[in-house]
N, C-alpha and C positions, 0 to 999 in steps of 0.2 A: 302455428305458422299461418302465416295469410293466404300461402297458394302452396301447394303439395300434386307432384304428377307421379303417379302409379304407372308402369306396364306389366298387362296383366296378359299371362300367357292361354290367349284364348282359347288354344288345341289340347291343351295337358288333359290329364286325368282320363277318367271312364265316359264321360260324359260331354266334354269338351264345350262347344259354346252353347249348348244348349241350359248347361250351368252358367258357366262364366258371364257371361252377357248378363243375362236378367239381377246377376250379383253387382257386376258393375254399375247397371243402369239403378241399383236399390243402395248401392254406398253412394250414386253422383246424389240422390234425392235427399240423401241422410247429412252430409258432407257441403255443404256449400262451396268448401276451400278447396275440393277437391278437384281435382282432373286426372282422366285416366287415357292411355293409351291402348286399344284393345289391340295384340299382335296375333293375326291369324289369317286361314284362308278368306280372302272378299267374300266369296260367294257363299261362305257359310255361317259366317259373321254375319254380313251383312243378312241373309234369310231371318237371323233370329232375332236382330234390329226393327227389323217390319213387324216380326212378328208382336214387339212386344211397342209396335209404332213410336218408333225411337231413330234416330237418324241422326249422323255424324254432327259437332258442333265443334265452338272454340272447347266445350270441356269435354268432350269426347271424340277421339280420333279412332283413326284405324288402318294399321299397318299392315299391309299386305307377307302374306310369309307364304312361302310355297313349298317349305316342308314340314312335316311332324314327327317329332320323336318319339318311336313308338314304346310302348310301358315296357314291353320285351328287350330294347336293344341294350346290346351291354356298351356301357358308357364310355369306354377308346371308341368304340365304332359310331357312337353318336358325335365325341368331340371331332373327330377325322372327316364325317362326311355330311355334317347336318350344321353346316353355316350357316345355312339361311331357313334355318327352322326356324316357327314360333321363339321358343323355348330362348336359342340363341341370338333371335333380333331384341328380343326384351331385354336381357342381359346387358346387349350393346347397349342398349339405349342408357343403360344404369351406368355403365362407363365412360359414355358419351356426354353425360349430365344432360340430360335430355328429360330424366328421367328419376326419382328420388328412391323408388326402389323395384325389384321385381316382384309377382305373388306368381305361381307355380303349380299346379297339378299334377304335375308331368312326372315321367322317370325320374326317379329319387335319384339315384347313382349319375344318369347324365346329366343332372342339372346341377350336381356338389362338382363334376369332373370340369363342367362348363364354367360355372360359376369361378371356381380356382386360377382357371387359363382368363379366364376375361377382366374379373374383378384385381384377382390377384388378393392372399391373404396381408393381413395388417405385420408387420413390424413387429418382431417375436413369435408369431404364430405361426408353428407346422402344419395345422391341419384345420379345416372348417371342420366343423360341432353343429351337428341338427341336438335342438333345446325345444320343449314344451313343455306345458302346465299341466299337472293331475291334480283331481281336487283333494280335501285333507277333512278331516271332522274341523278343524274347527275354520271352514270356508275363505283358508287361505290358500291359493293353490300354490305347492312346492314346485321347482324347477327343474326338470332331472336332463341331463346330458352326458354323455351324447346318447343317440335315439338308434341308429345303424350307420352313419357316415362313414365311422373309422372300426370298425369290428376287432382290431388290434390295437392294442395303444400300450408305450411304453411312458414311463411314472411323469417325464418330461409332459408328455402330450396331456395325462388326466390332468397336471398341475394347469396348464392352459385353459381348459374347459373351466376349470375352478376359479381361474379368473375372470373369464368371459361370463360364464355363467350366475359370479356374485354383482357383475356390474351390470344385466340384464335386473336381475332382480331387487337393485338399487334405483335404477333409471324408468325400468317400466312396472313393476311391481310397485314400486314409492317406499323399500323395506330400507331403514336403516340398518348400517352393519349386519347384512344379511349371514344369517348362520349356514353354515357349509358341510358337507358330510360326505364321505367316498361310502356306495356304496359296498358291502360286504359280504361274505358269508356268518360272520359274528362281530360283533360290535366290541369283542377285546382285542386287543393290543398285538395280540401273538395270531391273528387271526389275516388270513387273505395270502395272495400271490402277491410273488417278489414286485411286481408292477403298482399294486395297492400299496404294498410293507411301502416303497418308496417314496411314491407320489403323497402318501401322511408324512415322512420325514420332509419335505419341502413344505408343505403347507405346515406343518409346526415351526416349520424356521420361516414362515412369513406373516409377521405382525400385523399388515396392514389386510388379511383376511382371517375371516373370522373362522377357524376350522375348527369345529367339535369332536371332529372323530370319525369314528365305523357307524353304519347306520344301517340293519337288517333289510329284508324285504318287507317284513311286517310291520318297520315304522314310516313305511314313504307316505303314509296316507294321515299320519295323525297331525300332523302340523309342526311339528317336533323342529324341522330344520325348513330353510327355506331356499337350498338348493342342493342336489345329489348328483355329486360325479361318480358316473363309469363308462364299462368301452363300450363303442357303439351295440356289442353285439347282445350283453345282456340289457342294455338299454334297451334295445328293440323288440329283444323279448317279452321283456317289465311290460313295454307300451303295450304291444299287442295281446297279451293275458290281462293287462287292467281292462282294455277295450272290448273283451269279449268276455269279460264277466262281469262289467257294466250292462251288455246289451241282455246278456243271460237274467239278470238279476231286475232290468226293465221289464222283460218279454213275461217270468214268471210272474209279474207283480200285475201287469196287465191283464194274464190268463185267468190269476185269482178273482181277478173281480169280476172276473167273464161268469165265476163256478156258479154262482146262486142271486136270488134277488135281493138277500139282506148284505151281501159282499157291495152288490151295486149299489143300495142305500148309502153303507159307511161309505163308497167312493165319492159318492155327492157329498154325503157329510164334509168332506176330509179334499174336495177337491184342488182347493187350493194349497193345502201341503203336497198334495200328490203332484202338483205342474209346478210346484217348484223344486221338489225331490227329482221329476225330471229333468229338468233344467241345469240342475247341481252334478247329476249323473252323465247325462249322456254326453260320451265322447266327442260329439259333434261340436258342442260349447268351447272345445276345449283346442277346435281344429284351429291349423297355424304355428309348424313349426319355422321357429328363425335359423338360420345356416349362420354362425355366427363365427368370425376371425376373418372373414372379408373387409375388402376396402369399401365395400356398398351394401346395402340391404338386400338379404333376400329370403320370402318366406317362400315356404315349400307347404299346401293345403296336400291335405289326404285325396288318395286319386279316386277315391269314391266318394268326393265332399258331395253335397247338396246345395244348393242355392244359400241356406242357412249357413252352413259350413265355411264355401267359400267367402260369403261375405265376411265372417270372422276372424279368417285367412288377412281379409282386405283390410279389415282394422285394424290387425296387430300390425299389418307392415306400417300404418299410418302410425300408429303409436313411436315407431320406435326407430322412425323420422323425427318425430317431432323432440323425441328426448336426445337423440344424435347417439345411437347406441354406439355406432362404431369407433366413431372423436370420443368417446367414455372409454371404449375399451381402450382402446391405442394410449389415451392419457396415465390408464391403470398398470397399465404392462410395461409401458417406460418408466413410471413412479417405484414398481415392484424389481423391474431387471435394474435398475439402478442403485438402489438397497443391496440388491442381491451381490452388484458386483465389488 
């Protein structure tokens, strides 16, 4: 695309524009095509603009918002009383085509509640799907959905994800016929809750996706499949036990080389395997989930991202502008409820 505008909700997360900012002003530098709109308070926005001597232009604006949705509120109380949040003017702005997507730090739950009432899901879809990448041995990263969005879900909703989810990683992976998998508790046939037993009989009776089967916990990492449906709430689990035994498995790998002066040598030997072992590992790489079955794009960054983090956050929404993720899904879910009916 020759011109793409991001709103970037500059209040979200742990850190708020103190991340946000310096991320947008390091995607405007990277990005030529890009323009963003920074949504947040003037005067604190604006503080970390001087700071980093940077100052409003045609590709950087900045939208005054006078409230913030805080990490703690539960998400009816955010959509009822935080209209003119950050959070909720970025959004606008994505409905108002002002706008080609939102990026997000913010309250997971207010921004899926938000997002629903503003966007409005696509045409066959009941529910948005928070989706992101984990890596795999062989450095394809698998797609797993949902992440906590929907913590319940009946066989109708997994089969949704599984279609969202295969046209995510058709469009911005670049995977043909991407392979599909529910996750399980065992990978035979007689195996899962009536919700899983189900959602595999719809995806075997749908030809135009590619479904393999049951997929354990132990295969989401080998590359085996290149997308894994389940409900939000083991999803969320999966995520956060990958994420903290990436960081465990960083921290001791650091510590070893701390132990002796010949551990430091082989680190020099070996330092370039090691910053890219990095690199492959840490969950930061990896920040930027999409809230996917909307009418508009919206990633949702981890609320403790880092400037690295978030800017990644910023790429993935650009990407998947540029591939038109939501006109792919919408075109695959009438192709499939059409078939079906």
């Amino acid at each position: 695309m020759s011109n793409l505008t991001l709103a970037l909700d500059a209040m979200g997360g742990d850190f708020g524009p103190h991340v946000t900012v310096p991320a947008a002003l390091q995607a405007l530098s990277h990005y030529p095509h890009l323009n963003i709109v920074l949504v947040g308070d003037r005067i604190a926005v604006g503080e970390q603009l001087r700071r980093h001597n940077a100052t409003e232009s045609p590709r950087l604006q900045l939208l005054h918002a006078e409230q913030v949705v805080p990490m703690t509120e539960r998400p009816v109380q955010a959509l009822r009383t935080r209209r003119q949040s950050s959070m909720r003017l970025a959004l606008d702005l994505v409905r108002d085509g002002q706008a080609d997507a939102c990026v997000s730090a913010g309250n997971t739950g207010a921004l899926m509640a938000m997002a629903k009432v503003v966007l409005r899901t696509l045409p066959g879809i009941d529910r948005p799907a928070l989706v992101a990448t984990l890596p795999t041995t062989n450095n394809r990263p698998v797609y797993l959905l949902d992440l906590g969005a929907n913590v319940v879900c009946d066989s109708e909703t997994l089969f949704q994800f599984a279609v969202m989810g295969s046209v995510l990683a058709e469009r911005v992976g670049r995977r043909k016929r991407p392979k599909l998998a529910l996750l399980n508790v065992g990978s035979e046939e007689i195996k899962g809750n009536d919700q899983v037993q189900q959602a595999a009989q719809l995806l075997q009776a749908t030809p135009q996706l590619n479904y393999t089967g049951f997929i354990e916990g132990d295969g989401i990492f080998t590359g085996e499949v290149d997308v894994i449906v389940c409900d939000g709430f083991v999803g969320n689990v999966t995520l956060k036990t990958t994420e903290g035994i990436a960081r465990l498995l960083l921290d001791q790998l650091r510590q070893s080389v701390k132990g002796s002066v010949l551990a430091q040598c082989l680190a020099w030997l070996l330092k370039g395997r090691l910053r890219k072992l990095n690199q492959q590992m840490n969950p930061d790489q990896y920040n930027g989930a999409s809230l996917l079955g909307l009418r508009g794009i919206v990633v949702k960054s981890h609320g403790n991202a880092d400037q690295t983090a978030f800017l990644r956050a910023i790429e993935e929404a650009m990407v998947e502008v540029e591939r038109q993720v939501p006109g792919r899904i919408k075109d695959r879910l009438e192709s499939v409820l059409l078939d079906k009916s």
